[in-house]
N, CA, C and O atoms as a CHARMM CRD file, in Angstrom:
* protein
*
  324
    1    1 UNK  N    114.46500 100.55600  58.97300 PROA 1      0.00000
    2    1 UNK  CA   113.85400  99.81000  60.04700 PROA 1      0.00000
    3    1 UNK  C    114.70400  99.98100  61.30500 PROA 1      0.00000
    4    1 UNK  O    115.90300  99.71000  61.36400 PROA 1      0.00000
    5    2 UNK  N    114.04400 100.40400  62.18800 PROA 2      0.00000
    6    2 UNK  CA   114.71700 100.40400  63.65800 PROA 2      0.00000
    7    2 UNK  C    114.65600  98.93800  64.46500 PROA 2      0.00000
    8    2 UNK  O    114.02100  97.94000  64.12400 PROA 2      0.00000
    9    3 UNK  N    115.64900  99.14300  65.82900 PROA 3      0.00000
   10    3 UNK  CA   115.49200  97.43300  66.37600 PROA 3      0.00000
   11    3 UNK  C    114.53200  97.11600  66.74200 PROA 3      0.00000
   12    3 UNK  O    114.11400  95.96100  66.83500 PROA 3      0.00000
   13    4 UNK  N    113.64500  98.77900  67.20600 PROA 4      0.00000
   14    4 UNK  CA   112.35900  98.48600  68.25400 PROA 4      0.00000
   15    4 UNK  C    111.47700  97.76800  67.26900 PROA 4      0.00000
   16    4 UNK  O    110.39700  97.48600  67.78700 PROA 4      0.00000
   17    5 UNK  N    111.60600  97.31100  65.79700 PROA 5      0.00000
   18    5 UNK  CA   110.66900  97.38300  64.95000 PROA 5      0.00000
   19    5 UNK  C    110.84400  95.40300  64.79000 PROA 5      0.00000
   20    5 UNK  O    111.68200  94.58600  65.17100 PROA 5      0.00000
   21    6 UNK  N    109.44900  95.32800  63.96600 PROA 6      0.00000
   22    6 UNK  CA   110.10500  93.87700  63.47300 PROA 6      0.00000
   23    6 UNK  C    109.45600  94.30100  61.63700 PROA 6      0.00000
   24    6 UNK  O    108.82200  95.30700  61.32200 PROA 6      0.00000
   25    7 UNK  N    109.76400  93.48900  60.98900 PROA 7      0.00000
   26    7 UNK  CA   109.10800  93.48200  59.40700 PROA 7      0.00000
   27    7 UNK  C    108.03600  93.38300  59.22300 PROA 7      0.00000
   28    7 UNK  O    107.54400  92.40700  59.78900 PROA 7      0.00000
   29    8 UNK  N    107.18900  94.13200  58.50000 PROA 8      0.00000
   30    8 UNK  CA   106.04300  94.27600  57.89500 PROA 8      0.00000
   31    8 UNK  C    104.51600  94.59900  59.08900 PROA 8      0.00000
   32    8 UNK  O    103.33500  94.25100  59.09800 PROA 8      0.00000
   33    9 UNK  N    105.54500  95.57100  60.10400 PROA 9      0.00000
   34    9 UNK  CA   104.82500  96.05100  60.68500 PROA 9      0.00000
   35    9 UNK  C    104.08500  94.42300  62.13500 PROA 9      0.00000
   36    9 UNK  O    103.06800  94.44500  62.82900 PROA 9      0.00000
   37   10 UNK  N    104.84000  93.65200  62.05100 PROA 10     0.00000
   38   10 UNK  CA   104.46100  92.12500  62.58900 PROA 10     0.00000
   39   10 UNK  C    105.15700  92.49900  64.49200 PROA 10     0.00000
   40   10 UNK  O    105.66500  91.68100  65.25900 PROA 10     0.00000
   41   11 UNK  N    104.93900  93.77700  64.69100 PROA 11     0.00000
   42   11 UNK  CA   104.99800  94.30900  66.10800 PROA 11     0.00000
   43   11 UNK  C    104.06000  93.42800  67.52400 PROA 11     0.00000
   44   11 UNK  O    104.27400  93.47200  68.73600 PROA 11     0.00000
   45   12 UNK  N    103.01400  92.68500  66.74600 PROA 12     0.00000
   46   12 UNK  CA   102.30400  92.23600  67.86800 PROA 12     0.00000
   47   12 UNK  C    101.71900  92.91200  69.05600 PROA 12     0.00000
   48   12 UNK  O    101.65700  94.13700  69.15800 PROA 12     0.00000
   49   13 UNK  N    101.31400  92.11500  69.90300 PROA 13     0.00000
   50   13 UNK  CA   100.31000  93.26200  71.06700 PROA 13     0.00000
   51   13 UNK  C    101.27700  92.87800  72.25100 PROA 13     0.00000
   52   13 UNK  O    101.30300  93.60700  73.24300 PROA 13     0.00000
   53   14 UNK  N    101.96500  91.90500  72.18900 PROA 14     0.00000
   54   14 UNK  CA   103.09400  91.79300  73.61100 PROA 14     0.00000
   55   14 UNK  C    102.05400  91.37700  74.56200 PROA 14     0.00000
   56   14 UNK  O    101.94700  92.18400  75.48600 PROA 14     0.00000
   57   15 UNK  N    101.09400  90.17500  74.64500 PROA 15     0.00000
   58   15 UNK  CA   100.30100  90.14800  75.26500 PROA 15     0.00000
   59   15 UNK  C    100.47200  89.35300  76.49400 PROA 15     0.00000
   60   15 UNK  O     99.65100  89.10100  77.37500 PROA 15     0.00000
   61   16 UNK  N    101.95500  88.94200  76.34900 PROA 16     0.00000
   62   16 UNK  CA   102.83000  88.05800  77.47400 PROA 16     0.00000
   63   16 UNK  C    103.49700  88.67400  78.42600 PROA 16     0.00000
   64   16 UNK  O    103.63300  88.43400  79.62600 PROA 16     0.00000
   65   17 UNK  N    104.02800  89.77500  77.50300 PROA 17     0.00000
   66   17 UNK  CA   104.93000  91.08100  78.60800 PROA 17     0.00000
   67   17 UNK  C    106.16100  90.33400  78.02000 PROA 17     0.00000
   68   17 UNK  O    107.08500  90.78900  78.69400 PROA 17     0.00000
   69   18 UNK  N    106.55700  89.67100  77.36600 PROA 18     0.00000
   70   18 UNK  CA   107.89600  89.65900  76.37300 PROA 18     0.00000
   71   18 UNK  C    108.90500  90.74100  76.02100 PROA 18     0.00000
   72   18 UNK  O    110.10500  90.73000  76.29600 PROA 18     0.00000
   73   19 UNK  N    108.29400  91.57800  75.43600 PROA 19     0.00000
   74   19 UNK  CA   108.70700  92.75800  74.87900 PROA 19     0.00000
   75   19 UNK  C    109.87100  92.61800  73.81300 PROA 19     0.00000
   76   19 UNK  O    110.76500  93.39200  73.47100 PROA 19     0.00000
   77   20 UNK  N    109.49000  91.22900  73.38700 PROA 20     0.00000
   78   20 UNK  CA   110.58500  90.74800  72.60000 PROA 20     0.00000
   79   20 UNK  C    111.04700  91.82800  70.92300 PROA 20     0.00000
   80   20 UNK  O    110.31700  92.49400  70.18900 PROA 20     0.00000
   81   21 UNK  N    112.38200  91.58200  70.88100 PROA 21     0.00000
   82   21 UNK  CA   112.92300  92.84800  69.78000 PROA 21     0.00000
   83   21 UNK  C    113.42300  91.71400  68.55600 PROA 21     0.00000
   84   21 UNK  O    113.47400  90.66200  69.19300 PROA 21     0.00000
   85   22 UNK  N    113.71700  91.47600  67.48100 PROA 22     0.00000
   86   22 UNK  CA   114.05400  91.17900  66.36700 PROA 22     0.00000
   87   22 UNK  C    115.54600  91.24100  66.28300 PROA 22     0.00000
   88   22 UNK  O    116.07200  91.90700  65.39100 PROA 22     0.00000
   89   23 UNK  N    116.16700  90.66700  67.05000 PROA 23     0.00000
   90   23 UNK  CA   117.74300  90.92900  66.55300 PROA 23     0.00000
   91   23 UNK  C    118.68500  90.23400  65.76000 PROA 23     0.00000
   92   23 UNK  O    119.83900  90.58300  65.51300 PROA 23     0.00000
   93   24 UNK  N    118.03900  89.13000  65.35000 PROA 24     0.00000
   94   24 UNK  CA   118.47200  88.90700  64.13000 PROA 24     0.00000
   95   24 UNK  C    119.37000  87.43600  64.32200 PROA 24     0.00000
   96   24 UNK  O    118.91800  86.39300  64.79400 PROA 24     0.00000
   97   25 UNK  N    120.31400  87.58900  63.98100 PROA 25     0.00000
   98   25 UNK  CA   121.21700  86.37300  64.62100 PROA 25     0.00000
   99   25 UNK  C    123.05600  86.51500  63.82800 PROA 25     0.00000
  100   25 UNK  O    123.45900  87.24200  62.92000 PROA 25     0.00000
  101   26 UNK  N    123.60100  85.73000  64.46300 PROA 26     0.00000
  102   26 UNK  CA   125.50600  86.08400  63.63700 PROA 26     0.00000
  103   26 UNK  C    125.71300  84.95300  63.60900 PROA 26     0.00000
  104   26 UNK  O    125.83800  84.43700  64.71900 PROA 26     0.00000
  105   27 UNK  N    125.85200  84.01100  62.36000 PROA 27     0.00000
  106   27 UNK  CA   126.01400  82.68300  62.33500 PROA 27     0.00000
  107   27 UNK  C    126.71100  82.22600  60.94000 PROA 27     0.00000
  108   27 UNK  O    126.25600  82.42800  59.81400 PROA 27     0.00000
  109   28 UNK  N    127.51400  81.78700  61.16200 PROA 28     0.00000
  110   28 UNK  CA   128.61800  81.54900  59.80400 PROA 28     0.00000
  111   28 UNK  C    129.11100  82.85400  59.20600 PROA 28     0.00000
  112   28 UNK  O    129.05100  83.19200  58.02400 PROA 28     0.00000
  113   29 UNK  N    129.64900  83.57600  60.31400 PROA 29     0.00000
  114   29 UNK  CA   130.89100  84.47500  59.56500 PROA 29     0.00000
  115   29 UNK  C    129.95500  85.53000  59.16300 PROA 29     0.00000
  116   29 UNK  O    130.41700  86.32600  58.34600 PROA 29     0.00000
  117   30 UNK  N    128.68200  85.73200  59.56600 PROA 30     0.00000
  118   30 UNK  CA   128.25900  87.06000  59.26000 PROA 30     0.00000
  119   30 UNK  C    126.77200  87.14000  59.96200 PROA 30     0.00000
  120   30 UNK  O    126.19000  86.09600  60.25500 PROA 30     0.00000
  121   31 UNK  N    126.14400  88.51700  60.23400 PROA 31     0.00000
  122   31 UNK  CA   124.99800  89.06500  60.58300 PROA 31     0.00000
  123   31 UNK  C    123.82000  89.19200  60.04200 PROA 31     0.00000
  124   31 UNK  O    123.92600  89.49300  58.85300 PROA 31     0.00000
  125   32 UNK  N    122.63700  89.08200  60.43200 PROA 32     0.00000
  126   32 UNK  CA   121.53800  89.39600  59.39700 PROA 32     0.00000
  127   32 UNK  C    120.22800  88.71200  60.10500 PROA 32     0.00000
  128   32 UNK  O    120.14000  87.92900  61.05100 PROA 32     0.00000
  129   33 UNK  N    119.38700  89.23700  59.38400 PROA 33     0.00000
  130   33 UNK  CA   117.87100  88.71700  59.84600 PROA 33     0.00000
  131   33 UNK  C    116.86200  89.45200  60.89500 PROA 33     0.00000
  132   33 UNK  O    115.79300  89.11900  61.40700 PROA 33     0.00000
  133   34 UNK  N    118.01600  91.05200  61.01100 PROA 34     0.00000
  134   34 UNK  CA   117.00500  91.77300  62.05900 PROA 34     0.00000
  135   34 UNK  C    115.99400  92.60100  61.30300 PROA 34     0.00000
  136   34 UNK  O    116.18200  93.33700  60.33500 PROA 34     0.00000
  137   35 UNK  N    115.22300  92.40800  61.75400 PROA 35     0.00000
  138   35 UNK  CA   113.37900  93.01500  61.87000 PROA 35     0.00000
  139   35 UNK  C    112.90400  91.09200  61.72800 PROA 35     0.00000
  140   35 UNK  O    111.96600  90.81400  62.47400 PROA 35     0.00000
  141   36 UNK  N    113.41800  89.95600  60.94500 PROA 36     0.00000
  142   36 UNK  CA   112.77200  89.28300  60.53500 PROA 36     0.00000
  143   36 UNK  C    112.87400  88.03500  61.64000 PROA 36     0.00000
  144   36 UNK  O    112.05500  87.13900  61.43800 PROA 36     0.00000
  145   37 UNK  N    113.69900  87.86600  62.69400 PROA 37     0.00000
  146   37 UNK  CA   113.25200  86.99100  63.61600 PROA 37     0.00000
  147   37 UNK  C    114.49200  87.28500  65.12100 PROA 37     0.00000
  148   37 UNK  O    115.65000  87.70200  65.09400 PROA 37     0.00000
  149   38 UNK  N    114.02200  87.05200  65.75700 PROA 38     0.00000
  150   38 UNK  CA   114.92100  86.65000  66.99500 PROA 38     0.00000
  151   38 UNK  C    114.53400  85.76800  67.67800 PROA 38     0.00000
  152   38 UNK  O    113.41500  85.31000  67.90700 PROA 38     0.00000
  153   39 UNK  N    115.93300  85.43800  68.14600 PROA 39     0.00000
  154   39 UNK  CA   116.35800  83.86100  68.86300 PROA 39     0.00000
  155   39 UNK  C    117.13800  84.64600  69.82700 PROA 39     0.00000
  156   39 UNK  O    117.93800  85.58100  69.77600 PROA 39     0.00000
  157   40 UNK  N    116.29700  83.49700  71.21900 PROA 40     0.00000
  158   40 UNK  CA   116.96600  83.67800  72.25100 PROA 40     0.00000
  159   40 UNK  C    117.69600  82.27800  72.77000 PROA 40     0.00000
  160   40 UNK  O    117.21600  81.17900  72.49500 PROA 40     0.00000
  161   41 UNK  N    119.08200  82.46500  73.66100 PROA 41     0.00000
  162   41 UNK  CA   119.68600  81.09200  74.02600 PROA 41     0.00000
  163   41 UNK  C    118.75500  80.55200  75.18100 PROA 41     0.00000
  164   41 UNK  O    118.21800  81.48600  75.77600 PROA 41     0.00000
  165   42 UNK  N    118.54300  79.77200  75.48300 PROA 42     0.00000
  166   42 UNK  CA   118.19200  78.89700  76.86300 PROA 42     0.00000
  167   42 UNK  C    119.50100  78.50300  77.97600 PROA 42     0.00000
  168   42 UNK  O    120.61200  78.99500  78.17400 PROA 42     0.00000
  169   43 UNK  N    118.93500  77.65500  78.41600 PROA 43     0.00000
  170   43 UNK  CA   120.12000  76.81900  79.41800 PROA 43     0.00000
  171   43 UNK  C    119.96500  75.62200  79.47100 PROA 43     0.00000
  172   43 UNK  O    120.53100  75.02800  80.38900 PROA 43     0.00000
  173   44 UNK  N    119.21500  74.92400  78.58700 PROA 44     0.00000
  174   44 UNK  CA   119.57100  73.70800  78.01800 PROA 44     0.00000
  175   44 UNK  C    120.29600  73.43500  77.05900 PROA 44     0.00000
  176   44 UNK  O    120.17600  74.08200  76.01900 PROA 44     0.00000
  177   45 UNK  N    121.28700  72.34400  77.17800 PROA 45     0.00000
  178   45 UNK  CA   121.94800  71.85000  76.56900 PROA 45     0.00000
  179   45 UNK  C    121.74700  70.89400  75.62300 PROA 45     0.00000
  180   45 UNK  O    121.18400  69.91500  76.11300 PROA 45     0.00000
  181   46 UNK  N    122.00500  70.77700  74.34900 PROA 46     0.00000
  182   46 UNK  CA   121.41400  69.30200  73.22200 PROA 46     0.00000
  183   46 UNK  C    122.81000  68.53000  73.75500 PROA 46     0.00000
  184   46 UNK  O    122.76300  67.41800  74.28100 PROA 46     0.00000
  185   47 UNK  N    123.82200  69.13400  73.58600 PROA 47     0.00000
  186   47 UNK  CA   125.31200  67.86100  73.73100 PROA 47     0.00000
  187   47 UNK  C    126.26100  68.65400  73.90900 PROA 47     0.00000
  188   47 UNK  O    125.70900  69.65100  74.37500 PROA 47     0.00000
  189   48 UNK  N    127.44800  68.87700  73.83100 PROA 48     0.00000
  190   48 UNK  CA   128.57100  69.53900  74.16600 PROA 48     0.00000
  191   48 UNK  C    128.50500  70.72600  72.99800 PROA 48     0.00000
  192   48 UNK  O    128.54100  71.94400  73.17400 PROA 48     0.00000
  193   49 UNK  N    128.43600  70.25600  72.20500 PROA 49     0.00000
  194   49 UNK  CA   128.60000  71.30400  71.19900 PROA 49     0.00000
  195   49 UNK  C    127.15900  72.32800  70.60000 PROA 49     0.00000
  196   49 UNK  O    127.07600  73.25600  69.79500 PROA 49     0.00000
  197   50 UNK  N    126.18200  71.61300  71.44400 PROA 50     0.00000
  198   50 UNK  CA   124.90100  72.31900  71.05800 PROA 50     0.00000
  199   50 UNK  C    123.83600  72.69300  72.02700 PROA 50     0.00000
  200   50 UNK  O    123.79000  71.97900  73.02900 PROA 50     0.00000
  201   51 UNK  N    122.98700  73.63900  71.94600 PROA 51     0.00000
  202   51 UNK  CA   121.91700  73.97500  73.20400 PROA 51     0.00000
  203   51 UNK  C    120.95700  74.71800  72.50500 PROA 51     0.00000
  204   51 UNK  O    121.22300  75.28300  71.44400 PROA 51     0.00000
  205   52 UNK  N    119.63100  74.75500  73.14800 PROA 52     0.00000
  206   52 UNK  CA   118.41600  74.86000  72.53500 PROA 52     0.00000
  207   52 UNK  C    118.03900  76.43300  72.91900 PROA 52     0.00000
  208   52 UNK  O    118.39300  77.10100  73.89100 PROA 52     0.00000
  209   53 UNK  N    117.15500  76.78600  71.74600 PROA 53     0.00000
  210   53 UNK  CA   117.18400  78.04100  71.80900 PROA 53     0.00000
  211   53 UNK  C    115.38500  78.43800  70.91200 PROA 53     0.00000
  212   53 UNK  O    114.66700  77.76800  70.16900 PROA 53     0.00000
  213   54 UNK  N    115.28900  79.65800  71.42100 PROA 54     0.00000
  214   54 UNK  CA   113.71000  79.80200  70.86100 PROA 54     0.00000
  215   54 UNK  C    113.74500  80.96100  69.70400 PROA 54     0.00000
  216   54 UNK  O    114.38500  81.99800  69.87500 PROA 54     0.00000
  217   55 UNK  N    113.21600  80.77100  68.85600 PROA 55     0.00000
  218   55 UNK  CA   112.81300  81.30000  67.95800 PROA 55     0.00000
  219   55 UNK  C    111.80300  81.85500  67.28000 PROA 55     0.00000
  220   55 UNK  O    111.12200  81.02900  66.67300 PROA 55     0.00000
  221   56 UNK  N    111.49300  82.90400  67.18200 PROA 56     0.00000
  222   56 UNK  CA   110.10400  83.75300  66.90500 PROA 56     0.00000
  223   56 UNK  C    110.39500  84.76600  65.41300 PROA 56     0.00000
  224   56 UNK  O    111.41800  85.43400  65.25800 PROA 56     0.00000
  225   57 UNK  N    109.36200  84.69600  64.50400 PROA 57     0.00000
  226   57 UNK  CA   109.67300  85.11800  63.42500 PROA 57     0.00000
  227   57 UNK  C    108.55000  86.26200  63.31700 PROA 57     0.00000
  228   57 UNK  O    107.53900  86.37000  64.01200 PROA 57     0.00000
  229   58 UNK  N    109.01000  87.13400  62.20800 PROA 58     0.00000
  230   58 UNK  CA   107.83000  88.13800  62.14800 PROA 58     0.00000
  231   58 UNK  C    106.59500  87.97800  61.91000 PROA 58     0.00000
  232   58 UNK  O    105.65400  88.63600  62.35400 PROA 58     0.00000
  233   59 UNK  N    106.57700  86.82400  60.98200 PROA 59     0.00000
  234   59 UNK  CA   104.78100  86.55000  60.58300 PROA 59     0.00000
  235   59 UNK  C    104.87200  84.87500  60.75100 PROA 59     0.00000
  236   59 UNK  O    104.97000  83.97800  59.91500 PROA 59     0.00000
  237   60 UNK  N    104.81700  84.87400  61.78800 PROA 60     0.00000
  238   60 UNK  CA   104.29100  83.75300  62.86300 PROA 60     0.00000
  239   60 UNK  C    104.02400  83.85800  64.35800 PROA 60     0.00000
  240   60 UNK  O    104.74800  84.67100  64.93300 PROA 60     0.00000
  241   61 UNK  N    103.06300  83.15400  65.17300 PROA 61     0.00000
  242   61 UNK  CA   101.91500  83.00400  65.67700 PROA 61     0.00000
  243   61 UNK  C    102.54700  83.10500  66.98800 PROA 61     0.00000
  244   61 UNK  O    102.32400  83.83400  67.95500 PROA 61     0.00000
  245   62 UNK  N    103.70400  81.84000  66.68200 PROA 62     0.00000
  246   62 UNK  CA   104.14100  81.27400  67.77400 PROA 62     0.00000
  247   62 UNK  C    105.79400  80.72000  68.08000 PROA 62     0.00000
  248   62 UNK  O    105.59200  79.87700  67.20700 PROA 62     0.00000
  249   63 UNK  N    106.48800  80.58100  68.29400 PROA 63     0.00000
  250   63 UNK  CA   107.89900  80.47300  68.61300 PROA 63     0.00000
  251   63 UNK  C    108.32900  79.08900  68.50500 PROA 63     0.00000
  252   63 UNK  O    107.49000  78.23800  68.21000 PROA 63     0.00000
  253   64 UNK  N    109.23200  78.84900  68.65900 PROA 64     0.00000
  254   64 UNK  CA   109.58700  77.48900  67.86500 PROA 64     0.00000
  255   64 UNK  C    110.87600  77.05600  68.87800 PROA 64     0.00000
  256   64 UNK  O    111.74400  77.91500  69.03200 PROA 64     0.00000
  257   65 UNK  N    111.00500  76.00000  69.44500 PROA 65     0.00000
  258   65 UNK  CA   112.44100  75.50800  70.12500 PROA 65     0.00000
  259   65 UNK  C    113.05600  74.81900  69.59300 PROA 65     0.00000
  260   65 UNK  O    112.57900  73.81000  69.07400 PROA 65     0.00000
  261   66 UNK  N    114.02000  75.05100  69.55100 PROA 66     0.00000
  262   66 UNK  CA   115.13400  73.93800  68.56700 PROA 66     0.00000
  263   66 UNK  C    116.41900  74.23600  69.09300 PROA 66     0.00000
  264   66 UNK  O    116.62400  75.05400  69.98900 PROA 66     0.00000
  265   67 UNK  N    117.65400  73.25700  68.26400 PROA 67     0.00000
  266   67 UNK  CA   118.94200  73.82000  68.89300 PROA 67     0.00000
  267   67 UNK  C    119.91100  74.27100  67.88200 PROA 67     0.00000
  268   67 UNK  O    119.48300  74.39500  66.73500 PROA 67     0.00000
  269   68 UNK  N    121.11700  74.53200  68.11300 PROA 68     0.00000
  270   68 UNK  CA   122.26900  74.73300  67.46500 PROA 68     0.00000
  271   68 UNK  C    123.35800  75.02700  68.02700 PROA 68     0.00000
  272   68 UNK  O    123.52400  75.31900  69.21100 PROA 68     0.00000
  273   69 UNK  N    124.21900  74.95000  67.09900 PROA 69     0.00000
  274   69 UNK  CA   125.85900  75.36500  67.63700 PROA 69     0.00000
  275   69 UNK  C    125.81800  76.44000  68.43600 PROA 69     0.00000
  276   69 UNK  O    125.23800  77.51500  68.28000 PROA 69     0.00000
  277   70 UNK  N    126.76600  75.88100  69.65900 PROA 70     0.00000
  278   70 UNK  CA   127.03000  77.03900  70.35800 PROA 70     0.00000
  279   70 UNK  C    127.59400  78.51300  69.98500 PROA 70     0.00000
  280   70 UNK  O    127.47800  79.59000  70.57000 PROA 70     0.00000
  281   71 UNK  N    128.29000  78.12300  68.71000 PROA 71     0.00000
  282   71 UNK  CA   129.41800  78.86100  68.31900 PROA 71     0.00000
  283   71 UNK  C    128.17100  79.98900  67.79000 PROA 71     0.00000
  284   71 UNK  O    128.45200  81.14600  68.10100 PROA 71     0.00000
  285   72 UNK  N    127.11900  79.86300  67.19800 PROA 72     0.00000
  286   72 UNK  CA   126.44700  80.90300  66.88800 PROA 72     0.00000
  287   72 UNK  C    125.71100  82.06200  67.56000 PROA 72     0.00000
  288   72 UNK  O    125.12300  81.55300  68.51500 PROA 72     0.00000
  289   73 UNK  N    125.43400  83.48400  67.52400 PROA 73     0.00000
  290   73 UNK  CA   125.77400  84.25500  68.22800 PROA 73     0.00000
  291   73 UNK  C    124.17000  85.09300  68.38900 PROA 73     0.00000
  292   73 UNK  O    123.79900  85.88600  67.52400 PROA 73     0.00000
  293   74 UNK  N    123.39600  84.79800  69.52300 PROA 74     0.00000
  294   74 UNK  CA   121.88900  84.81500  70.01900 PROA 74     0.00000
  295   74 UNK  C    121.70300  85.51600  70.68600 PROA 74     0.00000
  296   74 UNK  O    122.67600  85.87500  71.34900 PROA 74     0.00000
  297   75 UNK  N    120.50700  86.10900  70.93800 PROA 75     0.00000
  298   75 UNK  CA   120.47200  87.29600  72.05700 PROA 75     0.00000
  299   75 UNK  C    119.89800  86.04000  73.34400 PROA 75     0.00000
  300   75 UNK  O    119.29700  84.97100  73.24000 PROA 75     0.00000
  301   76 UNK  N    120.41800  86.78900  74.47200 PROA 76     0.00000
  302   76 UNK  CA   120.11200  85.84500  75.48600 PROA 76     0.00000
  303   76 UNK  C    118.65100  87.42800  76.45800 PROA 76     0.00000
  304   76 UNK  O    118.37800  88.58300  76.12800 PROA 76     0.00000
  305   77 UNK  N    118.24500  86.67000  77.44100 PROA 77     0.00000
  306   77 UNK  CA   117.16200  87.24900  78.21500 PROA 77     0.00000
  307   77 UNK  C    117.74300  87.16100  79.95000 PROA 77     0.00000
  308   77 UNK  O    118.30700  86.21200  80.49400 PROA 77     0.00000
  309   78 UNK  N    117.52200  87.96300  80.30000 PROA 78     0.00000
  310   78 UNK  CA   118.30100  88.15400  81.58100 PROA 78     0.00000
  311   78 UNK  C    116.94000  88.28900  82.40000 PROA 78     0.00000
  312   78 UNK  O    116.15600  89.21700  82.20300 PROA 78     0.00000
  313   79 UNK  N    116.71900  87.22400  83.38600 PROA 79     0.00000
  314   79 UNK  CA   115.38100  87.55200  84.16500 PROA 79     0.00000
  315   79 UNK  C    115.65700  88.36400  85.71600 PROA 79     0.00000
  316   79 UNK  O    116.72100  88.96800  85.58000 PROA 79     0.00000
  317   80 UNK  N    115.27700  88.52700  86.67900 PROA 80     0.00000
  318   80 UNK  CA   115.68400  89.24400  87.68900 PROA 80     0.00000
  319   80 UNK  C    114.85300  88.06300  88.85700 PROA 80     0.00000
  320   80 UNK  O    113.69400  87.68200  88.69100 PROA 80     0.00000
  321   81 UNK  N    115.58600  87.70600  89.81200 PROA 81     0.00000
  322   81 UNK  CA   114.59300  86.47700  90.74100 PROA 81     0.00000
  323   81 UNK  C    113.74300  87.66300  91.64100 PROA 81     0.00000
  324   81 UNK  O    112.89600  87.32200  92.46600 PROA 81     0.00000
């Protein structure tokens, strides 16, 4: 499986202009989960130690917000003004 890819062929039509990639995530001392979801960070904050972040999986619809430790390691999205 390549990055451009996600699992089970769950590529979608990008009908947002996202162009979102599957990278997986690095959280407790190790890597894993690419083709099967990516999470991006936000710039909200839950509390000092936590901030909210979106989540999109291969065979689901729609993306999900929630938070977690900072310490865990997310692809972020760089917009251009």
């Amino acid at each position: 499986m390549q990055l451009s890819e996600w699992y089970g062929n769950g590529n979608g039509t990008d009908e947002f202009g996202f162009s979102a990639l599957s990278g997986g995530h690095y959280a407790g001392g190790k890597f894993g989960n690419v083709g099967y979801h990516g999470n991006w960070w936000s710039a909200s904050e839950d509390d000092n130690n936590y901030a909210y972040f979106w989540i999109m999986n291969y065979d689901m619809e729609d993306a999900h917000w929630i938070s977690s430790v900072k310490s865990n390691l997310f692809s972020i999205r760089c917009l251009q003004d």
